[in-house]
DSSP file (Angstrom, degrees, kcal/mol; ACC not computed):
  #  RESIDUE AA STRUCTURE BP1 BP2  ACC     N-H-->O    O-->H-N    N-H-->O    O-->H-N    TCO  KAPPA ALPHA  PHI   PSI    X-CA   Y-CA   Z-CA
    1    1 A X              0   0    0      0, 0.0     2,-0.1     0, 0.0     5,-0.0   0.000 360.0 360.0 360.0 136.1   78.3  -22.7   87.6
    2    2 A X    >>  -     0   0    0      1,-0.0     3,-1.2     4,-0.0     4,-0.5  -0.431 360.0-104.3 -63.8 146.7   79.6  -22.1   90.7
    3    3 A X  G >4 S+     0   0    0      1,-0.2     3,-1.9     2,-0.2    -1,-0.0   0.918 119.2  56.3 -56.8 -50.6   83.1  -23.0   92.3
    4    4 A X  G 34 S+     0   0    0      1,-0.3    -1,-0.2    -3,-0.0     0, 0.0   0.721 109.7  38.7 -23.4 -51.1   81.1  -25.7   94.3
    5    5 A X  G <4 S+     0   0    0     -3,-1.2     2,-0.4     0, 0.0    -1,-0.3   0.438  80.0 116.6-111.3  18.3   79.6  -27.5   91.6
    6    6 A X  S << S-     0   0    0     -3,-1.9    -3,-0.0    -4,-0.5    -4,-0.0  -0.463  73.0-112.5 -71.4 132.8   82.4  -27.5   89.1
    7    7 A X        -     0   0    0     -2,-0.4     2,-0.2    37,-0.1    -1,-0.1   0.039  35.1-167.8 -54.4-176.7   83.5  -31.4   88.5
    8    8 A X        -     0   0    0     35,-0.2     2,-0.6    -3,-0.1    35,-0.2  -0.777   5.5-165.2 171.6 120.3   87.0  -32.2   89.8
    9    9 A X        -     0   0    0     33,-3.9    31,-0.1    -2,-0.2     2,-0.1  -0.693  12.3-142.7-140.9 111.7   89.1  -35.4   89.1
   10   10 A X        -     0   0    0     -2,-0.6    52,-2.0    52,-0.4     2,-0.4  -0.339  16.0-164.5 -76.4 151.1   91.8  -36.3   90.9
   11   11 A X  E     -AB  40  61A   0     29,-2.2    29,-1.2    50,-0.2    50,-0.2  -0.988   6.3-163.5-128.6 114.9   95.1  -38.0   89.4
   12   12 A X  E     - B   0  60A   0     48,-1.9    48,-1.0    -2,-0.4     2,-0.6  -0.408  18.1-135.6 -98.0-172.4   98.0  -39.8   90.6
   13   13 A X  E     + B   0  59A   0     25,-0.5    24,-2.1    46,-0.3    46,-0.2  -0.979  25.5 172.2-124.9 126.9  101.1  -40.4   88.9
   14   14 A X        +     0   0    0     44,-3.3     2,-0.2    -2,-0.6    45,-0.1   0.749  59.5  53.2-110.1 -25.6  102.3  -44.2   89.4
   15   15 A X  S    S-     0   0    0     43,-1.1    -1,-0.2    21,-0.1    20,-0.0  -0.591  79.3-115.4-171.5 136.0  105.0  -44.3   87.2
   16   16 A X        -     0   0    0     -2,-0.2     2,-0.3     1,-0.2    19,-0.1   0.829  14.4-149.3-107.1 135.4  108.2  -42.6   86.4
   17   17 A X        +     0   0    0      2,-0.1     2,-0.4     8,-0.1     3,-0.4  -0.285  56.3 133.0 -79.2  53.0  108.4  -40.7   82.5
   18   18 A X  S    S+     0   0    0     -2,-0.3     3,-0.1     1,-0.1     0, 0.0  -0.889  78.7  18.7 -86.5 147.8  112.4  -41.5   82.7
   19   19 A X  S    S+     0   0    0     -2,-0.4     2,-0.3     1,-0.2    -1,-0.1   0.251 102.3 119.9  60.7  18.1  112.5  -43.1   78.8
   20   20 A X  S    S-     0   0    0     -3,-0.4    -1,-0.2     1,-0.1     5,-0.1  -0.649  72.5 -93.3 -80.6 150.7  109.4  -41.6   77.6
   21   21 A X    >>  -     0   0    0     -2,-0.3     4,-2.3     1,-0.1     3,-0.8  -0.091  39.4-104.3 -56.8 152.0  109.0  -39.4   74.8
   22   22 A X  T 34 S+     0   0    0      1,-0.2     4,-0.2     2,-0.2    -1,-0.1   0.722 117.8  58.6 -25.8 -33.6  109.1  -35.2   75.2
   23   23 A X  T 34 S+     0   0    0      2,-0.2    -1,-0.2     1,-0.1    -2,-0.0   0.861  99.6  47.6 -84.4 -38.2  105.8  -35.1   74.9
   24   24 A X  T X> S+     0   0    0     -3,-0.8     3,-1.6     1,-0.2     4,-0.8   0.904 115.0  48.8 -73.8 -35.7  104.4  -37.4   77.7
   25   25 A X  H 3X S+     0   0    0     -4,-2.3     4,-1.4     1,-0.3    -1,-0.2   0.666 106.5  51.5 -85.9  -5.9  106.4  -35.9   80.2
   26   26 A X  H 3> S+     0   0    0     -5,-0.2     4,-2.3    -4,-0.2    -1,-0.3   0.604 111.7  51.5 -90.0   5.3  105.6  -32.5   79.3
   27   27 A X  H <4 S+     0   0    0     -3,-1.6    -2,-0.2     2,-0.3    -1,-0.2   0.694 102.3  57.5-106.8 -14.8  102.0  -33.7   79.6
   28   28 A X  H ><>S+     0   0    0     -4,-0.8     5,-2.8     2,-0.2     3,-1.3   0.908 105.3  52.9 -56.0 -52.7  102.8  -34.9   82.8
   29   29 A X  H ><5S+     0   0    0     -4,-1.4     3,-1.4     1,-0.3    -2,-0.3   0.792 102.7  56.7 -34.4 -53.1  103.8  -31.3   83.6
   30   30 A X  T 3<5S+     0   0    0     -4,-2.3    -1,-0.3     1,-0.3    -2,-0.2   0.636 107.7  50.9 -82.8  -9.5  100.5  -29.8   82.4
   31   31 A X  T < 5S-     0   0    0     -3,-1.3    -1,-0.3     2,-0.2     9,-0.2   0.299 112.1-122.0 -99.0  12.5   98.9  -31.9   84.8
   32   32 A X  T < 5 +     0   0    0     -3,-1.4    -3,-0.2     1,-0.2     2,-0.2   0.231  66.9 132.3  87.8  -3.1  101.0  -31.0   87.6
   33   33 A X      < +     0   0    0     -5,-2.8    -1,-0.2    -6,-0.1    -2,-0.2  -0.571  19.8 158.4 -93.2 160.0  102.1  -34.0   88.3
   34   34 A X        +     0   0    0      1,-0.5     2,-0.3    -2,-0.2    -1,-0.1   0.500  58.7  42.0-147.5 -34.5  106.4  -34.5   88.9
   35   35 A X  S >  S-     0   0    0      1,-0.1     3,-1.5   -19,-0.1    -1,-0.5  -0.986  88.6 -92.1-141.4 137.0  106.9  -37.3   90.8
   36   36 A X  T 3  S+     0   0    0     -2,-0.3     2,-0.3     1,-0.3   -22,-0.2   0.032 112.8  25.2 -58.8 159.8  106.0  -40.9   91.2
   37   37 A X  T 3  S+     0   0    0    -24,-2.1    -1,-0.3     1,-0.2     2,-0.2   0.146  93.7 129.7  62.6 -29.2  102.9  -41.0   94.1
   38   38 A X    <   -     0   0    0     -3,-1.5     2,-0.5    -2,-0.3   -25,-0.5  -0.336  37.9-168.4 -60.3 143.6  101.7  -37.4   93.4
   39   39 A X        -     0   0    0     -2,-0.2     2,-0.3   -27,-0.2   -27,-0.2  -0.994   7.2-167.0-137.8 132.6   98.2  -36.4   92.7
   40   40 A X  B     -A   11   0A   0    -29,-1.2   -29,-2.2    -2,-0.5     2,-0.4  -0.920  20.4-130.3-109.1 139.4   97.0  -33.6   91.6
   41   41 A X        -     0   0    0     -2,-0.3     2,-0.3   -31,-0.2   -31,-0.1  -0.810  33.4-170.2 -96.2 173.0   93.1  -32.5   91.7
   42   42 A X        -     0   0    0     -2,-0.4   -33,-3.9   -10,-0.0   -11,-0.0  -0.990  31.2-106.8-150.0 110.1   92.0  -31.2   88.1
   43   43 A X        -     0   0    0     -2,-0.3     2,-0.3   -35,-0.2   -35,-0.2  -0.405  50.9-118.8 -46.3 125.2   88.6  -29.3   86.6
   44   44 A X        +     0   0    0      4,-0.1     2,-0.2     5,-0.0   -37,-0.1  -0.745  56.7 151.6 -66.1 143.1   87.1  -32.3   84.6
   45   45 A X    >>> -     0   0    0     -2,-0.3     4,-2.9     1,-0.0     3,-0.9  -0.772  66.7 -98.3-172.5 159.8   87.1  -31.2   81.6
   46   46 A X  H 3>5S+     0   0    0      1,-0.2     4,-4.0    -2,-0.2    -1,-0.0   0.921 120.0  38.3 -62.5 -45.0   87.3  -32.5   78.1
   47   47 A X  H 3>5S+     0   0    0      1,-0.2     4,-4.5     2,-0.2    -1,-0.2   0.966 111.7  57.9 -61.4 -36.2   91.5  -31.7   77.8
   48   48 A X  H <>5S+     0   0    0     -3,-0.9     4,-1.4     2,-0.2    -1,-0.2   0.859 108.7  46.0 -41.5 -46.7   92.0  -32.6   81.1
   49   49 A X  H  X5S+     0   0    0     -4,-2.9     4,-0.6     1,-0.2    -2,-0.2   0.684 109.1  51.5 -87.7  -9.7   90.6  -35.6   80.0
   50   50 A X  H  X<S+     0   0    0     -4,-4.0     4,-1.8    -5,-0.6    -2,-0.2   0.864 107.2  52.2 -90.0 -26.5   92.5  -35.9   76.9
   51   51 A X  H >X S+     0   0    0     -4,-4.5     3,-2.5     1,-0.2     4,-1.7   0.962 108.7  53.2 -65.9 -59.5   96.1  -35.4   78.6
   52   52 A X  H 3< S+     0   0    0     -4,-1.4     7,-0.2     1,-0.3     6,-0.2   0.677 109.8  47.9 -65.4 -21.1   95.3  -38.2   81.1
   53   53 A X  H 3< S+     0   0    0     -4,-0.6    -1,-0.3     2,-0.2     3,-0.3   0.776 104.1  56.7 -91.9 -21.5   94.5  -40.4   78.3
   54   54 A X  H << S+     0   0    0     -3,-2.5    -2,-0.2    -4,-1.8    -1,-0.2   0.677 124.4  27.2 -55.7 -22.1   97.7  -39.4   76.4
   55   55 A X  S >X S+     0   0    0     -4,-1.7     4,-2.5     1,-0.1     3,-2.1   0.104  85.6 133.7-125.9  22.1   99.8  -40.7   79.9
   56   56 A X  T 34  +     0   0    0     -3,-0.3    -1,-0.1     1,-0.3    -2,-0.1   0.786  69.8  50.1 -52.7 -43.6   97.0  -43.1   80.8
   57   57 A X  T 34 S+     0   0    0      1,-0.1    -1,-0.3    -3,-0.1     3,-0.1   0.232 110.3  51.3 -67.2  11.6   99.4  -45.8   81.4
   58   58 A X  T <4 S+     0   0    0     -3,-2.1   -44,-3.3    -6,-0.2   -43,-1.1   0.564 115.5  34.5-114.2 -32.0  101.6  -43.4   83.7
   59   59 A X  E  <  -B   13   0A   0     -4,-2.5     2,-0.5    -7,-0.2   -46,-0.3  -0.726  62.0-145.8-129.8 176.2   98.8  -42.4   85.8
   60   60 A X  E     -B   12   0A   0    -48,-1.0   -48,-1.9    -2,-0.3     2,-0.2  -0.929  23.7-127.7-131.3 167.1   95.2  -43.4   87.6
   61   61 A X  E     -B   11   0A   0     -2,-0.5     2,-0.3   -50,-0.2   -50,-0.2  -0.765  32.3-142.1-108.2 148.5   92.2  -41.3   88.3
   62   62 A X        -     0   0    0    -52,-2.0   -52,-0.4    -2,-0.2     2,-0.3  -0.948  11.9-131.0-129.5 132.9   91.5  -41.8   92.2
   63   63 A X              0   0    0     -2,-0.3   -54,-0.0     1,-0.2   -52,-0.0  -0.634 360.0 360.0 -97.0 163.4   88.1  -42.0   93.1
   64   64 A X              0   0    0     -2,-0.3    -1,-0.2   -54,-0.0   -55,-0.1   0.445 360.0 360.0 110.7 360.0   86.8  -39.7   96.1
């Protein structure tokens, strides 16, 4: 595959790890994200899609 037709799913962060465990926030980290309102885009892929579903209530996939 080519850079072109690699998948891509973008992620925002809506809201803040402050009193979350170690783990979500580091997982925030691996998905780039830092701050409430940031999005980071992401290769789909199947770990990608397993952190976002570990922090699934912290962040939202944005379509587009």
């Amino acid at each position: 595959m080519t850079t072109a037709q690699k998948k891509t799913v973008t992620v925002e962060q809506t809201k803040s790890p402050i009193g979350r465990p170690a783990s979500q926030r580091q997982t925030l980290r691996g998905l780039g994200l830092d701050k409430v309102g940031r999005q980071s885009v992401l290769e789909d892929t199947p770990a990608v899609r397993g952190m976002i579903a570990t922090v699934a209530h912290l962040v939202r996939v944005v379509e587009g």
